[in-house]
N, C-alpha and C positions, 0 to 999 in steps of 0.2 A: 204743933206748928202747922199753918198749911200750907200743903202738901203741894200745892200747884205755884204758892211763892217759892216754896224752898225749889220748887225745879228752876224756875225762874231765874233763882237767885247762884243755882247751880249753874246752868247754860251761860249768863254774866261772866263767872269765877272763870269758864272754862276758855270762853270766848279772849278774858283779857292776858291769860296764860299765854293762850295759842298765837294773840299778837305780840307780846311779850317773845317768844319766841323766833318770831317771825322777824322782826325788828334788828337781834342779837342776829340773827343768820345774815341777814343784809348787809350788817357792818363788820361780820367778821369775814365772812368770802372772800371779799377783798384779798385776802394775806391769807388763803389758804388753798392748798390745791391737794391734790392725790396721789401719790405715784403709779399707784394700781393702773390709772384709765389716763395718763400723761402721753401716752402713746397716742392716742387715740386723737387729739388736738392737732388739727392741720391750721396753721396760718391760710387766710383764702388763697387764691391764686392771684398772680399778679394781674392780671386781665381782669379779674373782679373787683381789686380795690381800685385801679384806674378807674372804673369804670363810677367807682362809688367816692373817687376823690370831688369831686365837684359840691356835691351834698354834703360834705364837711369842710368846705371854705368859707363856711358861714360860723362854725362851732366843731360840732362833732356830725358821725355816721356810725352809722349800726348796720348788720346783718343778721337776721335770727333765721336760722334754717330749723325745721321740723319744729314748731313752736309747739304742736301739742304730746312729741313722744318723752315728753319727761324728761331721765335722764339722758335719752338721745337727743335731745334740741342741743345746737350750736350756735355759741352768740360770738359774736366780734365786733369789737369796739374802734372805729378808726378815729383819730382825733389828731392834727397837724400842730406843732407846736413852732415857735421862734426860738429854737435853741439846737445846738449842735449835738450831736448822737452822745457824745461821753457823758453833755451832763445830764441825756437822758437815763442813761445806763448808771452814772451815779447813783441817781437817785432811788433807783432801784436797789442797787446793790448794799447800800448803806443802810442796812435791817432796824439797824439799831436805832437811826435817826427819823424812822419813819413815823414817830408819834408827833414827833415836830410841823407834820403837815398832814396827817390824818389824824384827825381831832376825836375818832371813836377808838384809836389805841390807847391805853393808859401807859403799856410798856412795851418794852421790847429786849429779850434775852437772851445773848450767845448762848448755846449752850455748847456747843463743836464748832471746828471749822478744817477741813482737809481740803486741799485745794483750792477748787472755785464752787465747791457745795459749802453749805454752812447749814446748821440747826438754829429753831429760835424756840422761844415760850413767847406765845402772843398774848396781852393781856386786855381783852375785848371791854368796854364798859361801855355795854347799851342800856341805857333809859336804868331801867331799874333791875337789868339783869347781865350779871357781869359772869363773863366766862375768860377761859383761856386753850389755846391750843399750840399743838407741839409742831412746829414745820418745818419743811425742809428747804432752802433758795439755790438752784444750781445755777451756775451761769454757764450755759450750755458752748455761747461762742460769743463774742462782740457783739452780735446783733440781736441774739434770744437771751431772754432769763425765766425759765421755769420756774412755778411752785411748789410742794408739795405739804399735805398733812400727815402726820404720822400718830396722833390721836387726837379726836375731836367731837363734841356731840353734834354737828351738823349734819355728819355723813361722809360721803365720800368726793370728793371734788376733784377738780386740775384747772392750773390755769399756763397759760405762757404768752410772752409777750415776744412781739417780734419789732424793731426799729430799723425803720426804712428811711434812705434819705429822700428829702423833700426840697431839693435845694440848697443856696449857699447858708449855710446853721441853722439850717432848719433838720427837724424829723417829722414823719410820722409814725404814730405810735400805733400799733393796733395789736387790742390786748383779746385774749379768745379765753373763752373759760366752759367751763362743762360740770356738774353738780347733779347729786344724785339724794336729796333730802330724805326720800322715803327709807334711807339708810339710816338715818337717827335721830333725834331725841322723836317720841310718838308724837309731840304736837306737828312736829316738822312733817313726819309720815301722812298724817291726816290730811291738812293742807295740803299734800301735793297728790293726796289720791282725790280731792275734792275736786280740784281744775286743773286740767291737764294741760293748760296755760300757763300755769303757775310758775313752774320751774325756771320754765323761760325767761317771765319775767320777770322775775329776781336776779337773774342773771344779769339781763341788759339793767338792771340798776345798779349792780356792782359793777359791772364791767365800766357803765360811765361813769360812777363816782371814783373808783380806782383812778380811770383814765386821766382824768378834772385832776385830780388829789398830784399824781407824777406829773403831768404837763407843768403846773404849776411851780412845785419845787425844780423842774429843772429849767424854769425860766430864771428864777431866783437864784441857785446855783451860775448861770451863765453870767449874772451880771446885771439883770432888769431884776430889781429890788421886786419882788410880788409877793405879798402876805397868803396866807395861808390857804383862806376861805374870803373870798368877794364879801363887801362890807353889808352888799342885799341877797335873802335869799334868792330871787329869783325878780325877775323887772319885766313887766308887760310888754308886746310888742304893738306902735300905734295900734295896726291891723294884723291881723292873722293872715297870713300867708302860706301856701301851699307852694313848694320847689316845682321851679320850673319843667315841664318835661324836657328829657333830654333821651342821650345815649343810655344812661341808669335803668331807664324803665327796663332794658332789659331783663337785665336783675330780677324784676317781680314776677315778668311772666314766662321766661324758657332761661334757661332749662329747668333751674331746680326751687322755681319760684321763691326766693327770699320775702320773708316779711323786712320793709327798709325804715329805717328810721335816719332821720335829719334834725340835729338838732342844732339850735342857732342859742347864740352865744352875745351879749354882751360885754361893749370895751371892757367894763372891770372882771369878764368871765362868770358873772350870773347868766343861767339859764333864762331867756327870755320866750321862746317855745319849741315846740316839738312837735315833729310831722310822722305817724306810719302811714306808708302804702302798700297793699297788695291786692290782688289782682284775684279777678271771679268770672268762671265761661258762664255765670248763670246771667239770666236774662235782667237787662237793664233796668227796667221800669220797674220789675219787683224790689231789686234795689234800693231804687228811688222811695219808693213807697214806703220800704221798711224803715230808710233813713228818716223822711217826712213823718213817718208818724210817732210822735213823740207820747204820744197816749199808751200805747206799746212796749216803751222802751222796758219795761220791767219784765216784759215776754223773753226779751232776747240779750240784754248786757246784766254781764252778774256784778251783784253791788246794789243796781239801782232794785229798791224795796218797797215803792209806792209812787202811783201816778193818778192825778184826779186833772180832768181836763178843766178850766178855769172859761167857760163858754162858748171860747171857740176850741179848735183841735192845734194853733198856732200857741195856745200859751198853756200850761201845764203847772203844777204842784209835783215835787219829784224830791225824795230821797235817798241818797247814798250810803250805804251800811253797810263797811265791811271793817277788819282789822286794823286796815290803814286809812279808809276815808271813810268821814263823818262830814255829811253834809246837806240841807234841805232849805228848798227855797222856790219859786216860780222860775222856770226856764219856759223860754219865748221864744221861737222861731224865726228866721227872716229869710229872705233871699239877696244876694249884693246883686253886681248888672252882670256879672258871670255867670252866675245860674247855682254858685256856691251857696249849699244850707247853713246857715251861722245860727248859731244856739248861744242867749245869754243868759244869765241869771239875774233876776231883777229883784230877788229878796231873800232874808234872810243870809244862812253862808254861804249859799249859792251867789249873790248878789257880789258883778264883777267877774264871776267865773266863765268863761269862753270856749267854744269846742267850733271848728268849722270842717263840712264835710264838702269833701268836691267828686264827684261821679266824671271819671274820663273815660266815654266810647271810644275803642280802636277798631279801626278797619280791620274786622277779621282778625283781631288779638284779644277779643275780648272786652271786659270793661276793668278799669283801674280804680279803686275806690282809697280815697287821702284821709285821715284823720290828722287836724291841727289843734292843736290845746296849747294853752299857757298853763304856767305852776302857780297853784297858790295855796298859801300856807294855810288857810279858814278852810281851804278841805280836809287837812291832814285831820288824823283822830286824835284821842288827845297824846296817847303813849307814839305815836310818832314826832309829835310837836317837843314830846323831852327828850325823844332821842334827837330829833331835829337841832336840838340847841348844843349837842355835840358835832353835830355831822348837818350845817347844812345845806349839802348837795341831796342828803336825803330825799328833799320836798323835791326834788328834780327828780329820783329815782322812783320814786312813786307814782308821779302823773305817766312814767315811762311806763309800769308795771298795768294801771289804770288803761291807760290808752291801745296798749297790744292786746288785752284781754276785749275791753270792747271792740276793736277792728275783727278780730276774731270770732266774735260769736255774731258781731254784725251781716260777717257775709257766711256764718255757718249755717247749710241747708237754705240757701239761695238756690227759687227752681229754675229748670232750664228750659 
């Protein structure tokens, strides 16, 4: 045999494991949390989610604090729903019925029930690799419900959800979760010592597919008839738009500089885009520079695996390779009359895919750097696209996981 195919052929094997893995972690999170580290999960403060309510009257909001300490990053999910707190908490609480509107459960299994805790056997079916885990649901008071795991190969986790009211029946939900991968199965340990990004990002992808998944049923439980999963994965917005600044930007730059995420939503609740900001004392123009040169991009975002300039430095040949995207094609440059850099793909799976970046100087606050991206399915890989066909908010949670990872290493080692 030779010896340089069979490695080849080994690194393939290992590669579709390790997505395989990755895939199963995504849609099992959801429905599993810790008790060990359950303490540790603060609901934000109330001056924070005010502050980030505006940013999800489009769709949803995100906070991710410490995106690259692993199991110490913090994600939080806000997401405002039309329904009143019980049938939010119903829907929560009702274990057993949650396969009914989370399409990556197969089951759900009393196993106890004392009080207001309960045990379940979760029965995960992702893509081609199906697991299950032991958990625990407390419902702490009215307004929180905790999760826990009690065995499970993902590792160790916590989630808890807190319901605020948002009005006359309305809530908002904002669900917070915390995971520690490098706890279990080895492919999961790997991946999370590879990008210290990582963690996080999977995070904020469960956190928003959970959030999507409950909003939904307790819109349906209330009385507004709404099916499971929106009829499209995900719907284009005409134009790519960056959230206004506001009171929010706080958020990014003092005190504890949050990475923010704003996602916008369409009428049937397909994801139509998604915006991070965060915030860099490095000096603007290198910014600029780094974001403009697209010849580069493969210096500095992980994932992209090859760039050949197409004769000028405005158009590009660029490929995407990782577990979850698959995707190569010509990406173009442009500027609108804002001064926004808008990146398109004109061929191949690239072709139709959309990223716009916007650079905001503050007096003496630094500069604010925005990443805006739409979802689309021709990026997923292919083992994301069959788990997709169970779960798809998936294709949503990916370009989330995508987009914090490139923000991240866009302004990593920006000089001053």
């Amino acid at each position: 045999m030779n010896v340089r195919a069979g490695g080849v052929r080994l690194r393939v094997m290992t590669l579709r494991l390790l997505a395989l893995a990755l895939l199963a972690s995504l849609l099992a999170l959801p429905a599993a949390a810790a008790a060990q580290v359950g303490s540790r999960l603060e609901c934000p403060p109330a001056a924070e989610i005010q502050l980030l309510r505006p940013l999800a009257s489009g769709g949803a909001a995100a906070l991710v604090y410490y995106p690259d300490a692993g199991p110490g990053a913090r994600i939080s999910v806000v997401y405002p729903v039309a329904a009143p707190l019980a049938a939010v908490r119903r829907a929560l609480l009702e274990a057993e019925r949650w396969p009914e509107f989370m399409p990556a459960l197969r089951g759900v299994t009393t196993l106890s029930r004392r009080g207001r805790r309960a045990a379940y056997r979760i029965e995960v079916a992702a893509s081609l690799l199906d697991v299950s885990a032991v958990t625990s649901l407390t419902e702490v008071n009215e307004r929180r419900v905790d999760f826990a795991v009690q065995e499970s190969d993902f590792g160790v986790a916590a989630a808890r959800w807190d319901l605020l009211d948002d009005g006359p029946n309305r809530t908002l939900i904002v669900t917070t979760n915390w995971s520690d991968p490098s706890q279990g199965h080895w492919l999961l340990r790997q991946t999370a010592r590879s990008n210290l990004t990582a963690t996080a990002g999977m995070n904020v992808a469960v956190d928003l597919i959970l959030a999507l998944s409950v909003g939904r049923r307790a819109l349906d439980l209330s009385g507004t008839r709404t099916p499971p999963r929106p009829a499209r994965v995900a719907v284009a917005s005409p134009a790519l738009e960056a959230p206004a600044m506001g009171p929010w930007v706080s958020l990014v730059n003092d005190p504890k500089r949050y990475y923010v995420f704003a996602f916008r939503l369409a009428d049937d609740g397909a994801v139509s885009q998604m915006t991070v900001v965060h915030h860099t004392w490095g000096r603007a123009d290198a910014l600029a520079a780094r974001v403009e040169g697209l010849a580069r991009y493969g210096d500095h975002l992980p994932g992209v695996r090859a760039t050949a300039v197409e004769g000028t430095d405005d158009r590009v040949t660029l490929a995407v390779s990782t577990p979850l995207d698959s995707a190569s094609g010509t990406l173009v440059r442009r500027r609108d009359a804002s001064g926004a850099v808008l990146l398109e793909g004109t061929s191949g799976t690239l072709l139709g895919a959309r990223w716009r970046w916007d650079i905001t100087r503050t007096e003496g606050r630094g500069t604010l750097l925005a990443l805006t991206g739409d979802v689309r399915e021709s990026m997923a890989s292919t083992l994301v696209r069959a788990a997709g066909g169970r779960e798809p908010y998936l294709y949503a949670g990916v370009a989330a996981i995508r987009e914090l990872m490139w923000m991240r290493y866009m302004l990593a080692g920006i000089p001053f």
